[in-house]
MIMIDREN-57807 format. One record per residue (C-alpha): y negated, z, x. Coordinates in steps of 0.5 Angstrom, whole numbers, padded with zeros to 4 digits, always signed. Example, Ala and Ser with C-alpha at 12.3 -4.5 7.8 and 13.67 -1.06 7.14 Angstrom:
<sites>
+0009+0016+0025;+0002+0014+0027;
</sites>
This chain:
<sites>
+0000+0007+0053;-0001+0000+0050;-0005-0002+0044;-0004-0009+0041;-0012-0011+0039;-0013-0018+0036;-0021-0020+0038;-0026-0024+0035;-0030-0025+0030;-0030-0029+0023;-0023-0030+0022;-0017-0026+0018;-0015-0020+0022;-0020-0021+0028;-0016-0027+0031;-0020-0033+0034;-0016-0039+0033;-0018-0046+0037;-0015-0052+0038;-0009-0054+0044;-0011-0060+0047;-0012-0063+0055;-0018-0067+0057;-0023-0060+0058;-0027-0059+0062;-0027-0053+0066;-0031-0050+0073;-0028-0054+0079;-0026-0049+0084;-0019-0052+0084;-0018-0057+0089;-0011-0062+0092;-0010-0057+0098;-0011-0050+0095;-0005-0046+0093;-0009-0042+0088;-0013-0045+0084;-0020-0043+0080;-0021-0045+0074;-0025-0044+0068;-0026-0044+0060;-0023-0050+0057;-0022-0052+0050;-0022-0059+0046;-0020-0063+0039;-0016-0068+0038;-0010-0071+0034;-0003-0068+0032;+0004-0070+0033;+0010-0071+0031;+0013-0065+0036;+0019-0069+0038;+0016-0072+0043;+0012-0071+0049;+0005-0069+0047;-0002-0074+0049;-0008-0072+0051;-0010-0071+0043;-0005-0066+0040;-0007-0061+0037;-0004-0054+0036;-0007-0048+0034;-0009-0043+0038;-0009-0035+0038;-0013-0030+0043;-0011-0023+0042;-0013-0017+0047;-0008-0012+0049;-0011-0005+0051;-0007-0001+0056;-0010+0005+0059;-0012+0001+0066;-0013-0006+0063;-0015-0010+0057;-0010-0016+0058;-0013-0022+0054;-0008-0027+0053;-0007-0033+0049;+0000-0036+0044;+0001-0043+0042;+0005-0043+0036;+0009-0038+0033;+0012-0031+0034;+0018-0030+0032;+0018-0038+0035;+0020-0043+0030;+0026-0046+0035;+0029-0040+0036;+0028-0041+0044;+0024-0035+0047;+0017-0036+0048;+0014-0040+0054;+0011-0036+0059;+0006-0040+0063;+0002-0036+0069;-0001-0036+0075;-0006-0032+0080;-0012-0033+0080;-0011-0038+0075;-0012-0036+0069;-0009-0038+0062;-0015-0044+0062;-0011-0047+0068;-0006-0048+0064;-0009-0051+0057;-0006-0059+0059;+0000-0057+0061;+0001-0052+0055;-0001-0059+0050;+0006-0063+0052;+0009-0057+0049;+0008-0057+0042;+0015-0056+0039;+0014-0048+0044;+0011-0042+0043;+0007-0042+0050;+0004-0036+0052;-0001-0036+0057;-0006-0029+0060;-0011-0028+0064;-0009-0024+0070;-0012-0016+0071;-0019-0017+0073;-0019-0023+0072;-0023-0029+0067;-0023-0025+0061;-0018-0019+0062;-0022-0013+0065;-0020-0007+0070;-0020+0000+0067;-0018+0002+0073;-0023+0003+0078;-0019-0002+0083;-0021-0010+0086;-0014-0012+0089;-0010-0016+0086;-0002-0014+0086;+0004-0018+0085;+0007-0010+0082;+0000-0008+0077;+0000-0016+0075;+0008-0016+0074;+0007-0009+0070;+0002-0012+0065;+0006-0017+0064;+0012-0013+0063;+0007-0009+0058;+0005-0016+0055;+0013-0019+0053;+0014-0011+0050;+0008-0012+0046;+0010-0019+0043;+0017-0016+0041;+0020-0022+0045;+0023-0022+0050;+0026-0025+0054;+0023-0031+0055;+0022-0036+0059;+0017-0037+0064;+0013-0043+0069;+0010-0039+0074;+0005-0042+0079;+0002-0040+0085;+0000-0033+0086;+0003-0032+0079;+0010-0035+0082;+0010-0028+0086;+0008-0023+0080;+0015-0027+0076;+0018-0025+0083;+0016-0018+0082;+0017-0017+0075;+0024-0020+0077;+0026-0015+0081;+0022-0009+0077;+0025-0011+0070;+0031-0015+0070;+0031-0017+0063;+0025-0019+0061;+0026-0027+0063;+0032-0031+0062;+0030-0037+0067;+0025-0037+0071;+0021-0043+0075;+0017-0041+0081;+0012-0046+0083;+0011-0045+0091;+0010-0038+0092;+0005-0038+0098;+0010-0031+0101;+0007-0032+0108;+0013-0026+0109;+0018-0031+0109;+0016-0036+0114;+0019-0037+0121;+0011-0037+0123;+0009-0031+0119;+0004-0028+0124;+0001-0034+0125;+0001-0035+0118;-0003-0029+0117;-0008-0031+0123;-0009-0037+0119;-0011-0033+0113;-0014-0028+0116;-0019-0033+0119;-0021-0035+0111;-0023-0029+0109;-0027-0028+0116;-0031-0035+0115;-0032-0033+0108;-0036-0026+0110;-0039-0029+0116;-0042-0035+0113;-0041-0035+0104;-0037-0038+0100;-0037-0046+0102;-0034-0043+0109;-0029-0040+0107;-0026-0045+0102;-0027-0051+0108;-0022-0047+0112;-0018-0044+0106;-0017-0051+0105;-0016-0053+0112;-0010-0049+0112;-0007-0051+0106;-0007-0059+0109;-0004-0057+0115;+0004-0060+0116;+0008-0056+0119;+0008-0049+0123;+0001-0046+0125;+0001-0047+0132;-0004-0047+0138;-0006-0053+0135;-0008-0052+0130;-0012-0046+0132;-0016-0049+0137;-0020-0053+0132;-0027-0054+0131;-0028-0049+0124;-0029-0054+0117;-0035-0057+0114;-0035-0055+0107;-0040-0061+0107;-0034-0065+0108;-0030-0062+0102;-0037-0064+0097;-0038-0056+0098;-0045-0053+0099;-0047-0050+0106;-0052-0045+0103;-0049-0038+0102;-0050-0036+0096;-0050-0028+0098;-0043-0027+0094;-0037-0023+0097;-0033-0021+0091;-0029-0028+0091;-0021-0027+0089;-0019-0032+0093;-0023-0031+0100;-0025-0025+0100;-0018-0022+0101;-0017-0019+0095;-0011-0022+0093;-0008-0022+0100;-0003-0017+0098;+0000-0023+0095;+0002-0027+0100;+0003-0021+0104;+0008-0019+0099;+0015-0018+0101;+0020-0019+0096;+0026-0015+0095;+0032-0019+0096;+0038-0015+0094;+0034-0014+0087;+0033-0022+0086;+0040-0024+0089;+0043-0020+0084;+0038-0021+0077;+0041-0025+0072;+0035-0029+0071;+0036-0037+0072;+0031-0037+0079;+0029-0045+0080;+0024-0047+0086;+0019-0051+0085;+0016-0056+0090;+0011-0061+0089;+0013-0068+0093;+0006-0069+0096;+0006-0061+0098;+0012-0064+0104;+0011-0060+0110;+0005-0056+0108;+0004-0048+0109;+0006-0047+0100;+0012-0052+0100;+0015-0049+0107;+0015-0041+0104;+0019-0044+0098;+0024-0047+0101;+0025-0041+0105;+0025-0037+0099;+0031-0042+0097;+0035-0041+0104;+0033-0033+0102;+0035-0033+0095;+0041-0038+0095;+0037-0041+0088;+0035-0048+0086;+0029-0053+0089;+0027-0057+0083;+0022-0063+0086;+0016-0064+0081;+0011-0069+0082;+0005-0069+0084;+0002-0063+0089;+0000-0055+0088;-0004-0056+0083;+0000-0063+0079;+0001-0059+0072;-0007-0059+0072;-0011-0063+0068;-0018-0065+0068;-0020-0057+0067;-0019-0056+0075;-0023-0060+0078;-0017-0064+0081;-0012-0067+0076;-0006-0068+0077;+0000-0072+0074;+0001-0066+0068;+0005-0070+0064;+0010-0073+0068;+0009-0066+0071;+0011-0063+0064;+0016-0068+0062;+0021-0065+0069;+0019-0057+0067;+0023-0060+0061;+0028-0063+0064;+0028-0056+0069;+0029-0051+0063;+0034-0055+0058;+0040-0055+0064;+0040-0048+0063;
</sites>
């Protein structure tokens, strides 16, 4: 069963109203070399716009948060703009895992004359698990979204998805082939597909055991680590000394915490995903391949291009690298303008 509820206090029918705009600040988890980037809350005022340009770091457009309650979770979830949308294009999805919808505040300001829509993952940021479960699946993320598309009566729409997210559009795909029109996957980190894979593997592996070995600073050193090196995982590779997380400005102290989404293991299903092919090469849904021009040779940009061979889709360049539509809400800016202004040239050719 899914309830569409609306949360917060002292507005018209509970509905929390903010102002779009970039410039936020936000926790800085995210970092140039990571593939799935933390970030936290984010909003900022500034100055509206006429919407046939490009936004700046100012415009503003209204913000409304809604929750939708499902009998496993409660799906929090954020629409710039309105429904029905006011150009008669369906919404713009924007998604990512583990990111959640702050990560996405600056680039969803370059989009005034869209309705974007961005969610908070299952479990994640503000969402809540009713479900007794700590990992994180392409195939429950991709049922909520699903469930989240039926519940805004707006379907199909299109999506950005990066990341982890990219993996759970890959899954909605294959699950429910009609609820997008065109998809751009941003470096989807399916180890599967790699020619290395199991050497991959070791290397993630390797994350999760300095995580619990030595905490949190660890653990992202090597994550990191991994998501610089260029090329396959070789002998090489593995035969380095283990990363100082001083090196990465990260604390060496242990704060004794395990449950970190990234690190610990609980979002592996999503890059040990194996997609369904015959489902996806036969989806109507546009498929556009996404890699960042400073990614070249590392592990994300190596999976997506693999994913094109597997697929027969586009691969559309974009500026900057994993993380370049985030602002300063992630800790690593990126170059989102630019960034958005190619995702717009991306969805109007189709």
């Amino acid at each position: 069963m899914v309830q569409h509820v609306l949360r917060a206090a002292g507005r018209p029918q509970g509905e929390e109203l903010v102002r779009r705009g970039a410039g936020a600040a936000g926790r800085a988890d995210g970092r140039r070399a990571a593939w799935l980037v933390h970030s936290g809350p984010s909003c900022s005022r500034g100055r509206k716009r006429s919407p046939s340009s490009l936004a700046s770091l100012g415009d503003v457009t209204e913000k409304a948060t809604h929750t939708l309650e499902t009998t496993e979770a409660a799906i929090v979830y954020d629409v710039y703009g309105p429904l029905p949308t006011a150009d008669g294009r369906p919404p713009l999805f924007m998604i990512g895992q583990p990111m959640d919808a702050s990560g996405f505040s600056t680039l969803a300001s370059f989009f005034p004359e869209r309705t974007v829509v961005t969610y908070d993952p299952r479990g994640l940021g503000r969402s809540r698990r009713k479900d007794g479960r700590v990992d994180n699946t392409p195939e429950l993320q991709a049922r909520d979204l699903h469930d989240l598309i039926g519940a805004l009566g707006a379907g199909p729409v299109e999506m950005f998805a990066s990341s982890g997210g990219a993996v759970t559009a890959l899954a909605l795909l294959a699950a429910y082939p009609g609820d997008v029109t065109t998809l751009v996957a941003h470096e989807p980190p399916l180890l599967t597909v790699l020619p290395d894979a199991g050497a991959a593997d070791r290397a993630q592996t390797a994350v999760q055991e300095a995580y619990e070995a030595r905490g949190r600073g660890a653990g992202m050193a090597t994550f990191i680590g991994m998501t610089m090196w260029r090329g396959e995982f070789t002998d090489e590779y593995f035969a380095r000394p283990a990363p100082d997380p001083a090196q990465f400005g990260m604390p060496v102290a242990d704060d004794g915490s395990r449950d970190d989404p990234l690190l610990s293991g609980r979002s592996w299903a999503i890059t040990r995903h194996r997609p369904d092919f015959e489902l996806l090469t036969a989806t109507p849904t546009r498929v556009v391949i996404a890699v960042g021009e400073e990614s070249a040779g590392t592990v994300t940009d190596r999976t997506s291009r693999a994913l094109v061979e597997r697929l027969g889709r586009e691969l559309a360049v974009f500026p900057s690298h994993h993380g370049g539509f985030v602002g300063g809400e992630g800790g690593f800016a990126g170059q989102p303008e630019a960034f958005a202004r190619r995702l717009r040239q991306v969805l109007e050719a189709s």
